[in-house]
Every structure is written in C-alpha cells, then in structure tokens.
N, C-alpha and C positions, 0 to 999 in steps of 0.2 A: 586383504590389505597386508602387506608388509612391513617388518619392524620400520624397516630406512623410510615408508609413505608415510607410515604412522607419526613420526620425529617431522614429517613434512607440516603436518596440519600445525593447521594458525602463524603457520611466519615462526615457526621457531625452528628453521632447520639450523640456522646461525650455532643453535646449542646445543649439538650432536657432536661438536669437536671439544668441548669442555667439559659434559657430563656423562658418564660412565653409563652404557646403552641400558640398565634394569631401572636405575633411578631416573633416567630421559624419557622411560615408558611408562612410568607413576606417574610424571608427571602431567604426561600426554594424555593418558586415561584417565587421571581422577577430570578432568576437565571435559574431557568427552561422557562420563559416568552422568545419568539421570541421577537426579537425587534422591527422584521416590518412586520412578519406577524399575523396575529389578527385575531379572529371571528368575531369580530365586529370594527368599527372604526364610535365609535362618533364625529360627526363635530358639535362644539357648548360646550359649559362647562359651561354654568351656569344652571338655576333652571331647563330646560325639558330636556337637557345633562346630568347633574347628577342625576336625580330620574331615566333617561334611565339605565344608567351605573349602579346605586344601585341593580336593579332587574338583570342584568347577573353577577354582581357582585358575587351577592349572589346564582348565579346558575352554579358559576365555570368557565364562559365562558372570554374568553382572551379579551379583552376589551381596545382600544385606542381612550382615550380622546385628540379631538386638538380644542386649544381654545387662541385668541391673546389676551385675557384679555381685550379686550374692550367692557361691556355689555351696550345695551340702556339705563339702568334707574341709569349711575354711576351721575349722580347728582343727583337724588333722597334721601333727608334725610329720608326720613322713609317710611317703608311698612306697609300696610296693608290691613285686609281683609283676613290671612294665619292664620290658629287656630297654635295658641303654639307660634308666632313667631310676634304676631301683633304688630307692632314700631317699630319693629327692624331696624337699615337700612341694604337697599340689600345688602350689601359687608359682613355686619354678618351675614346672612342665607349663601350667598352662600359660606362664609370661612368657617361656620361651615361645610355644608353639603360635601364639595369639601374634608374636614378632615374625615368627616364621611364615604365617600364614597372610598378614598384612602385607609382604613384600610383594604380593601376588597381585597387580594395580585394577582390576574389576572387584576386587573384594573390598568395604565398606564395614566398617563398625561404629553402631550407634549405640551410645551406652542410653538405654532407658529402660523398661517397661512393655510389653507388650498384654493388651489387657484386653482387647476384644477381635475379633476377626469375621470376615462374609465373607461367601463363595461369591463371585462377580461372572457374567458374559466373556471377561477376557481372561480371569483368573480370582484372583483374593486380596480385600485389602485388607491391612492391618492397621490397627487403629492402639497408643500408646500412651503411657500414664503424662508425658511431655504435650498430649494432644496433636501429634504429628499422624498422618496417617499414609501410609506405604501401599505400594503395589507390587505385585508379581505373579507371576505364570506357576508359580508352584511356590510350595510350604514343606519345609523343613520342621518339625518340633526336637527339638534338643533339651526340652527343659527340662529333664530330673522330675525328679519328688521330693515331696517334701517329708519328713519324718514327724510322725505325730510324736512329743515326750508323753510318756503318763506322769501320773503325778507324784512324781517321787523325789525330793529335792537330793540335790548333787546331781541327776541325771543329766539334763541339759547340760551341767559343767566339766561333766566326764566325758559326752562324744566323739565321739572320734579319737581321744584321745585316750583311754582305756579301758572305755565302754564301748566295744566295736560293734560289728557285725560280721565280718568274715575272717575264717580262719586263714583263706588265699593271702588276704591284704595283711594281719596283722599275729595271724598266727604264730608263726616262729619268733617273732620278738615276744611271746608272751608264753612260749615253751618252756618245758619244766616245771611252770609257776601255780600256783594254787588258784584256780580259775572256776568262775562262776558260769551260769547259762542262766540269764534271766528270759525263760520263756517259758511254754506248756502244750503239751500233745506233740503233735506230728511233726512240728518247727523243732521242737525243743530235743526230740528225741533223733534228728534228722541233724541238729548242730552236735549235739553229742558224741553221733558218731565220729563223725568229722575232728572232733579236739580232743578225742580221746587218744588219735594219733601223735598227741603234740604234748600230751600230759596223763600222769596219772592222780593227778590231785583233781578231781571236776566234781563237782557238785550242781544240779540243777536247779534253780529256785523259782518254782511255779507261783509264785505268788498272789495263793491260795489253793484250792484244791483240785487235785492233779487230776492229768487227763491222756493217761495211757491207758492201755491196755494191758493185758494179762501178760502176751509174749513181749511186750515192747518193756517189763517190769521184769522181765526175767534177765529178759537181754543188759537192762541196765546194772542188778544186782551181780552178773555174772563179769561183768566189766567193772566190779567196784565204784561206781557211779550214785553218789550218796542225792536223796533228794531233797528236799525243805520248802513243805508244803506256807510253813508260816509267811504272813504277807511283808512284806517290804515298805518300813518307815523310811529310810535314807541312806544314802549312799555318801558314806564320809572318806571326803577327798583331802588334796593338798595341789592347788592348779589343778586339777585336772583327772592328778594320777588318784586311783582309786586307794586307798586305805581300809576301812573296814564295811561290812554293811549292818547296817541297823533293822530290827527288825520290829514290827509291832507289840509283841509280846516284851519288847524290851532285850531281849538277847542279839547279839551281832557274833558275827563272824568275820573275819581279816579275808580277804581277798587283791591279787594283786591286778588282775582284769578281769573283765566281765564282757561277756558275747550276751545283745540284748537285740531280741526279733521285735521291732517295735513295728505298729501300722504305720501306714504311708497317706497320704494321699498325692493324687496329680499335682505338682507346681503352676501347672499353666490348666485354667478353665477354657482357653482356647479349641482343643480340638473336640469338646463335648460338645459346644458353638457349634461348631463347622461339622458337626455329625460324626466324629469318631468313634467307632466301638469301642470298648473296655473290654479284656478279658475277666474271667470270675475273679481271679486275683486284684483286680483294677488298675492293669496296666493297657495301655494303648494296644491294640490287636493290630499287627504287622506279618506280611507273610516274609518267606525265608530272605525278598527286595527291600525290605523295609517301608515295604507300603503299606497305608492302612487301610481303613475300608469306605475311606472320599478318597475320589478320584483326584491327582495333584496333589495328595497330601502326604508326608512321609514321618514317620518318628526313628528317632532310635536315643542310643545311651539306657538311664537307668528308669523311664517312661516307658519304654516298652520291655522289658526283658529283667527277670528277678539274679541274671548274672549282672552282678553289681561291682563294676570295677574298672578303671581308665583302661585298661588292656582292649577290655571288652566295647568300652563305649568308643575308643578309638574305633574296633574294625566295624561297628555298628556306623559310625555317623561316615567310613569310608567306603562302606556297601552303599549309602543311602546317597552321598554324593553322585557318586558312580553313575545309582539308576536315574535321579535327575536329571544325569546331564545325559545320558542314554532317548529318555523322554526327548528332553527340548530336542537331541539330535534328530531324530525321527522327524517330528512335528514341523522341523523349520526342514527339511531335509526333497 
C-alpha cells in the first residue's frame, strides 16, 4: 500500500490537501494500529527501548512501548561519553529521542507497568500493573537493573550524582580530584586501574577486610594507591555532592567522588517467567543478535551487558531492533 492509498482509507482523502503528508500518516495509522495486538512489544523506554523501536519504526512494524517512567540514572545531571549529546542530562536525550521516535505512526507508548508475561501459540502476551493485557509476535526486554544500595546512609542520596560507577561516564568531571573506590577484590582492583588514569589522589575503601592478592597488593602500592580496610558508617553530603566519609571507628576522610560497584538485580521478573537464562553475573544471556535463549525473545541495554552506558544501550536496543524486524521479515515473507 502506498503513502497516497494509505491517506485514502476512511474517506479522509479530502485531508491530504491541508495536512502535511508525516502528520496525515499518524493520523491514518494510529486508527488502523490494533490496540493490543502488536509485532513487537517493547518492555523498557528509555535509551535501548527506543533505538529498539526507532529501527521497526522505521520498518513499518506495529510496535508497543511499555515503560513506568522510572529510569536508573534519573538523578544523574549530566551524561556523557554519547557523540552529539555530551552534558546533556538523561531526561533530555531520552525526551528528545522518546519525541523522535513517536513521530514514527506504528510506534505506541503506554506508560504503565509490565509485571507478568507467557509464551502463547501465536506469540506472548503481557499482562501490566494497569491490568491491561497485550499481545505480540515477539518481546523486546529493555528494562535495566536495578541497583541494590547497601546500607550506608548518604548513599542512595549521592548516585549518580557523585557516587558513580564508571569512569567512561563521569570520570573526567571528577579528574584530579581526591577520589574514593568503594569496593573489594577483582572489581575493586579492575576500577583502579581504570581511575588511576584520571587521578593520582585514590584511595580504595573495602569496607572491611580486603580481598586481593599478593600481586594485585603490589600493583596497588606501586601505583600509590592507599587502601582503608575500616567499614563505612556514612557518606556526608550536601544535595548530593559528596563531602566527607565517615567511618565506623569514628574517623572520616574528605573525599570529592566516589566510584561504588554495588550489586544489581534484574528490573523486570519477566524474562525468568518466560525462561531466560542468567549469565553467572545475572545478566540476561544474549548472543552477539541480542537474542536470548527463548525463542522470540530479545534483551539488550544494561540487562544484558556489564558495558553500562547510553552509547552502549543505544547500539544494543539498535542491533535488537534490527534482528526483529529481520525475524518478522522472514516469517511473513
């Protein structure tokens, strides 16, 4: 069918001469679009949700966004690291791209919930905290992780915001600066390396007792790399920005950031439902397509993959599009 037949359906050719042919084709599709059945049903809407959805977008395929609006990095002021978009904060890439990616008339956002899922004879439905239940031939997971805090108060009030995670994202703003590493062993000694590039002030703070080895203690001493076995009472801030840390013994240290390896778990209990592996780590197990290991089912962003970061979850959720709409090609083909 053709854009001009398309503008034909229901008697509205009359409105091909007054509205501009991308906004005549929204309107024509959202009216032709099923409501709840779908080719695709992305779970997740921010950066590897929508680069997903952009690529069937753009390939005509029916496409349902469901996303509760609550993403990891929403206290994050500023991203970076993303060519075209570096400072920006996350709410303006993903408001820009979320507008970008709407203008695209098979694509659907439903702000809710997605809370249960089954494999079906035709595909999968998904079932939502609204009680609405969806259909589709294929499953997108987009949904992040979730970060466990420990218990350490100021922590939850520092993320993102000077208690990061990576040195890609926020390293160079926190260059020079007298900089912490709240972790221990392999992680700890593996972010090290990493930020000793960017500072000679680091100190590690295992928070309790450490867990290198002899070479990995050598390595550290040889790099001026001071460590502080004692445990960690608090993290005193001011909004956000860190100030000093507190420690159980009663002693603190001044610190201006802090890079902290905290556990995770999955966001979404949906694809353990629906039979997805875990890797050891417990992320979603995807091959180089972004598929997992149920058939019609695909993840990507920071669910499957410990590279954590919009760059990354962009070409993740634009691989994953990709192979779906490759799939449906095939299949209806």
């Amino acid at each position: 069918m053709t854009r001009r037949e398309m503008i034909k359906i229901g008697g509205v050719a009359s409105l091909a001469a007054t509205i501009p042919m991308p906004f005549t084709n929204l309107l024509i599709f959202n009216e032709m679009i099923d409501k709840e059945n779908f080719d695709v049903i992305i779970i997740g809407g921010s950066y590897s949700g929508l680069s997903a959805a952009l690529a069937l977008g753009r390939s005509l395929k029916s496409v349902l966004i469901i996303d509760g609006g609550s993403p990891c990095n929403k206290q994050t002021p500023h991203s970076h690291n993303f060519l075209t978009q570096d400072g920006k904060t996350p709410l303006e890439i993903s408001t820009l791209a979320k507008q970008q990616v709407l203008e695209y008339p098979t694509v659907t956002f439903h702000k809710d919930f997605a809370i249960s899922g089954e494999k079906t004879e035709l595909g999968f439905n998904i079932r939502t905290r609204k009680e609405k239940i969806f259909r589709a031939k294929k499953i997108i997971f987009a949904t992040g992780i979730k970060d466990t805090m420990l218990d350490i108060p100021g922590l939850s009030e520092s993320w993102g915001i000077s208690v990061v995670h990576c040195p890609y994202c926020h390293g160079y703003e926190l260059r020079d600066q007298k900089t912490g590493i709240l972790a221990n062993g392999e992680r700890a000694f593996h972010l090290s390396a990493m930020v000793n590039n960017l500072t000679d002030n680091l100190t590690i703070l295992t928070n309790g007792e450490m867990e290198f080895d002899v070479e990995q203690l050598e390595k550290l001493e040889k790099n001026n790399i001071k460590v502080i076995t004692t445990e960690v009472s608090e993290l005193e801030h001011e909004n956000g920005h860190l100030k000093r840390v507190i420690f159980k013994n009663g002693s603190s240290e001044n610190f201006t950031g802090l890079y902290a390896a905290l556990p995770f778990t999955q966001h979404s209990e949906i694809p353990k439902q629906l039979g997805c592996e875990l890797t050891e780590h417990g992320f979603i197990e995807v091959d180089s397509m972004q598929k997992t290991s149920v058939s019609g089912v695909f993840a990507c962003g920071d669910n499957s993959t410990m590279m954590r970061s919009i760059a990354n979850a962009v070409y993740g959720g634009n691989i994953a599009g990709v192979m779906v709409n490759s799939e449906l090609t095939k299949e209806s083909f």
